[in-house]
C-alpha positions as CSV (number, residue, x, y, z in Angstrom):
1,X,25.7,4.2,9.3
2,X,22.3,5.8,8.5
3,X,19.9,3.7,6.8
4,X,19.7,4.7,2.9
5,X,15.7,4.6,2.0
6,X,17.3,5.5,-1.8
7,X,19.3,2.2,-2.0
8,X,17.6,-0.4,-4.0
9,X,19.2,-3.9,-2.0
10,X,19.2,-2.6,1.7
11,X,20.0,-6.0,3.0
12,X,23.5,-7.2,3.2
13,X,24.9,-9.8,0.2
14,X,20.8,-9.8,-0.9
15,X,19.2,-8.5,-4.5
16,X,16.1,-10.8,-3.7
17,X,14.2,-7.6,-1.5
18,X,14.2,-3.8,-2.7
19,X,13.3,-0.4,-1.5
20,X,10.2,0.3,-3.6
21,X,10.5,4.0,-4.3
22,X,13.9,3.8,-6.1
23,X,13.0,1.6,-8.2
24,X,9.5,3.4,-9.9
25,X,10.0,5.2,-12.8
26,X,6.0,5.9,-13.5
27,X,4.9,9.1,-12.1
28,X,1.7,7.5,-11.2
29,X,2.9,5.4,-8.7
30,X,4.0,7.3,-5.7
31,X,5.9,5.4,-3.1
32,X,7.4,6.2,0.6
33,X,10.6,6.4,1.7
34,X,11.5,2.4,3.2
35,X,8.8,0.3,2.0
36,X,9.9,-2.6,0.8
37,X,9.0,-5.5,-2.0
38,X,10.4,-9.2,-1.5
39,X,10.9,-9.1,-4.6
40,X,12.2,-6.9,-7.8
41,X,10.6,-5.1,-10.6
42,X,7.8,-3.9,-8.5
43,X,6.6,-1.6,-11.2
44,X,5.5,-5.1,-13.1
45,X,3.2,-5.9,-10.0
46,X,1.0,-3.0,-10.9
47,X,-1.2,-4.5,-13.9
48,X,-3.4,-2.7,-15.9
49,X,-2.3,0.8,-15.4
50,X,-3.0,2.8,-18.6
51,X,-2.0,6.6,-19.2
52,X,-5.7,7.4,-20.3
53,X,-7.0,6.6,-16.8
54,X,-4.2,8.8,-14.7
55,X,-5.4,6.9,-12.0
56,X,-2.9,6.7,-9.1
57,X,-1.4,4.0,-7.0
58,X,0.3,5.5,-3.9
59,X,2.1,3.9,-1.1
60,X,3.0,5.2,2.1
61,X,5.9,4.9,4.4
62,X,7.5,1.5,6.1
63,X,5.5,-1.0,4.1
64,X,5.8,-4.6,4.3
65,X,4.9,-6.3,1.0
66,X,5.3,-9.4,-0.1
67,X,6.2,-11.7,-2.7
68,X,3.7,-12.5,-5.3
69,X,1.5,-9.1,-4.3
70,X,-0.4,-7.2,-7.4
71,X,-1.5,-3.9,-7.5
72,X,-4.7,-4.2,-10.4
73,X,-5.8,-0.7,-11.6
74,X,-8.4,0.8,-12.8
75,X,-7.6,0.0,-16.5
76,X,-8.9,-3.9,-15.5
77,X,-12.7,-2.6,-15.2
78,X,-14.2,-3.2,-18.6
79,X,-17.3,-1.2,-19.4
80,X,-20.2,-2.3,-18.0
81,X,-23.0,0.0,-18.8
82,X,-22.5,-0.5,-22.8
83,X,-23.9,-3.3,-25.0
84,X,-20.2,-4.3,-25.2
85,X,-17.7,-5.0,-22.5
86,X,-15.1,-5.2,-25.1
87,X,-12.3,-2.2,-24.8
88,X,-12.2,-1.5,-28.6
89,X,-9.9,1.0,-28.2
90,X,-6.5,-0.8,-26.6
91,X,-6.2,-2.5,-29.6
92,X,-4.2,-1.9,-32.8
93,X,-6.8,-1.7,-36.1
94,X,-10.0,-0.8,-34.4
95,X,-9.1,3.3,-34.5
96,X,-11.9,4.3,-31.4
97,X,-11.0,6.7,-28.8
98,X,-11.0,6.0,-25.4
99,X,-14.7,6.6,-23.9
100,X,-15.1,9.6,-21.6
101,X,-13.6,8.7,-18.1
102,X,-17.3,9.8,-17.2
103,X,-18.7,6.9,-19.2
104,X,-15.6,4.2,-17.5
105,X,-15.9,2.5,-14.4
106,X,-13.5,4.3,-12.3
107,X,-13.0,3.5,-9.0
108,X,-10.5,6.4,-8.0
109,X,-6.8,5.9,-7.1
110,X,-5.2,3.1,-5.1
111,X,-4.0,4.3,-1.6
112,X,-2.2,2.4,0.5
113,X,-0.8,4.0,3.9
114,X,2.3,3.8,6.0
115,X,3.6,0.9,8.1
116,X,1.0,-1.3,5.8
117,X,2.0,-5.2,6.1
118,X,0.2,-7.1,2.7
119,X,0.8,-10.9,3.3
120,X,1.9,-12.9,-0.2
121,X,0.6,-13.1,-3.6
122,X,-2.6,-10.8,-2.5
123,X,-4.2,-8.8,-4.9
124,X,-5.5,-5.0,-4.2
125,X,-8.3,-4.2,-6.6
126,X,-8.6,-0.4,-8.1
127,X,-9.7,2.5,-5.8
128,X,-9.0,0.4,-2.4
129,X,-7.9,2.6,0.4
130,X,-5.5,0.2,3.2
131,X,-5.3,2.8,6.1
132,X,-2.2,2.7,8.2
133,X,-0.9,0.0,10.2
134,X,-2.9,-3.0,8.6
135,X,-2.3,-6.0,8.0
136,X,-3.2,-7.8,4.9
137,X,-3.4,-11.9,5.4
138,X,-1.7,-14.2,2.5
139,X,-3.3,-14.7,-0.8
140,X,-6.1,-12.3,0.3
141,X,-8.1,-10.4,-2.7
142,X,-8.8,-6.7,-1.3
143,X,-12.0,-5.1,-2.9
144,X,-13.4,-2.8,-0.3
145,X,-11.1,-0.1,2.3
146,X,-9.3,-1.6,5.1
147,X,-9.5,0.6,8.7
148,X,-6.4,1.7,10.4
149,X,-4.7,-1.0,12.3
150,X,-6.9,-3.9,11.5
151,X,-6.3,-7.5,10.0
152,X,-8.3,-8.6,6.8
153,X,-8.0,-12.2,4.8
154,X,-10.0,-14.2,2.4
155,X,-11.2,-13.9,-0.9
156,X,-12.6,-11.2,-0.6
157,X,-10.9,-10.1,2.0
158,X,-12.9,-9.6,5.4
159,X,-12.4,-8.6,8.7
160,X,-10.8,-10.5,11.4
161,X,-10.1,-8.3,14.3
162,X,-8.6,-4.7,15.0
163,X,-5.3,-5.1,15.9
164,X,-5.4,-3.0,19.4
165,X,-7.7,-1.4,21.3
166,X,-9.4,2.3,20.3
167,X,-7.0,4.1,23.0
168,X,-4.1,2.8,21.6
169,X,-4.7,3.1,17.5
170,X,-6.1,6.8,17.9
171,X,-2.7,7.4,19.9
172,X,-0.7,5.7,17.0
173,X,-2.5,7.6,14.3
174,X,-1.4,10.6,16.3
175,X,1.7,10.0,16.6
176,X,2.7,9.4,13.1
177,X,5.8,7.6,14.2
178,X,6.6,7.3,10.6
179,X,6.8,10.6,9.7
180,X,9.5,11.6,12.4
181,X,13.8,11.6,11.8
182,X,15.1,8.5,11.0
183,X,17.2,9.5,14.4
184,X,14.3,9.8,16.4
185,X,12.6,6.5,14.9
186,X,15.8,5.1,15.5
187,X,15.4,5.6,19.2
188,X,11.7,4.8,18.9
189,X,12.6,0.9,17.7
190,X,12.4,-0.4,21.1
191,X,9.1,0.9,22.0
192,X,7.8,0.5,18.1
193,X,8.7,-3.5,18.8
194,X,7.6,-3.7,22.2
195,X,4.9,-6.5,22.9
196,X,4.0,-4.9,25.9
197,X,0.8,-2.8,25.0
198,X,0.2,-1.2,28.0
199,X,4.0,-0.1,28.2
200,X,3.9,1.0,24.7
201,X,0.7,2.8,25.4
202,X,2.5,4.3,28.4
203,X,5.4,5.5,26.4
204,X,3.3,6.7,23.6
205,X,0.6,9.2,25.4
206,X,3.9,11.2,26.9
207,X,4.9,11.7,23.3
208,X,1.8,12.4,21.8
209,X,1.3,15.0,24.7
210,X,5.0,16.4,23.9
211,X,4.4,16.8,20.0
């Protein structure tokens, strides 16, 4: 049996964890095929996302995340360069357009990438960019990007190590394991869960070469 990445409960007798991209009806959130949320209704995760902003919350491939994990957009940032922080113009009564996206504080989209790992009930703040192969430690607050293959924590979140050495992330980010046949993957799973680096590394280089 080929894994589905368009079934919503992918593990057996379970509806407590869901593929994400199923599930998302907004075409501002853009999810990859297999990440997963241990959890349902991952749309209600991502707070704050109005239409006027059109700001962007996408997701990558093989995510990990967690229970508890929110997604805050842009629409969260109240003006700050006014007189008044107060965002007339959500509410009913007031009749104000929405201020030139010019005038907001925009902090771009949210971009998460592949094989991302975001411990529980962390928060990603708008226009964060988590580069592949992260990890993102429990009840962290993210404000600021996250390099490939490195381990944040805290509020706010800070830097606690890279994950491997250089050699072996700038041969990951080559290889773009996640972005291969789910047959080939499939016979990649031994390697991909090896804790041998130096093996793994071995393995790798020959592919990267062969690519």
């Amino acid at each position: 049996m080929r894994p589905d990445p368009n079934k919503i409960f992918p593990l057996p007798n379970s509806d407590k964890v869901t593929y994400v991209k199923p599930t998302i009806k907004n075409p501002n959130i853009i999810v990859g095929d297999f990440t997963y949320f241990s959890d349902v209704d991952f749309e209600s995760h991502v707070t704050h996302h109005y239409d006027f902003n059109n700001d962007k919350l996408i997701i990558g491939k093989f995510c990990q995340i967690a229970a508890g994990v929110n997604f805050v957009m842009n629409g969260a940032n109240h003006q700050m360069n006014s007189v008044s922080t107060f965002p007339f113009y959500i509410f009913e009564g007031w009749e104000q357009n929405v201020p030139p996206i010019s005038q907001m504080p925009m902090k771009g989209d949210t971009v998460i990438g592949n094989d991302v790992w975001i411990g529980q009930n962390s928060t990603i703040l708008p226009g964060v960019h988590i580069n592949d192969g992260a990890i993102i430690g429990m009840n962290s607050v993210v404000g600021s990007d996250v390099p490939a293959y490195t381990i944040v924590a805290g509020n706010p979140a800070k830097k606690i190590r890279k994950r491997f050495d250089d050699e072996l992330i700038q041969i990951l980010l080559k290889l773009q394991w996640w972005n291969m046949s789910i047959e080939k993957i499939n016979s990649l799973i031994p390697i991909l869960t090896c804790s041998n680096l130096e093996k793994v590394k071995h393995n790798l280089i020959a592919l990267v070469k062969n690519k």
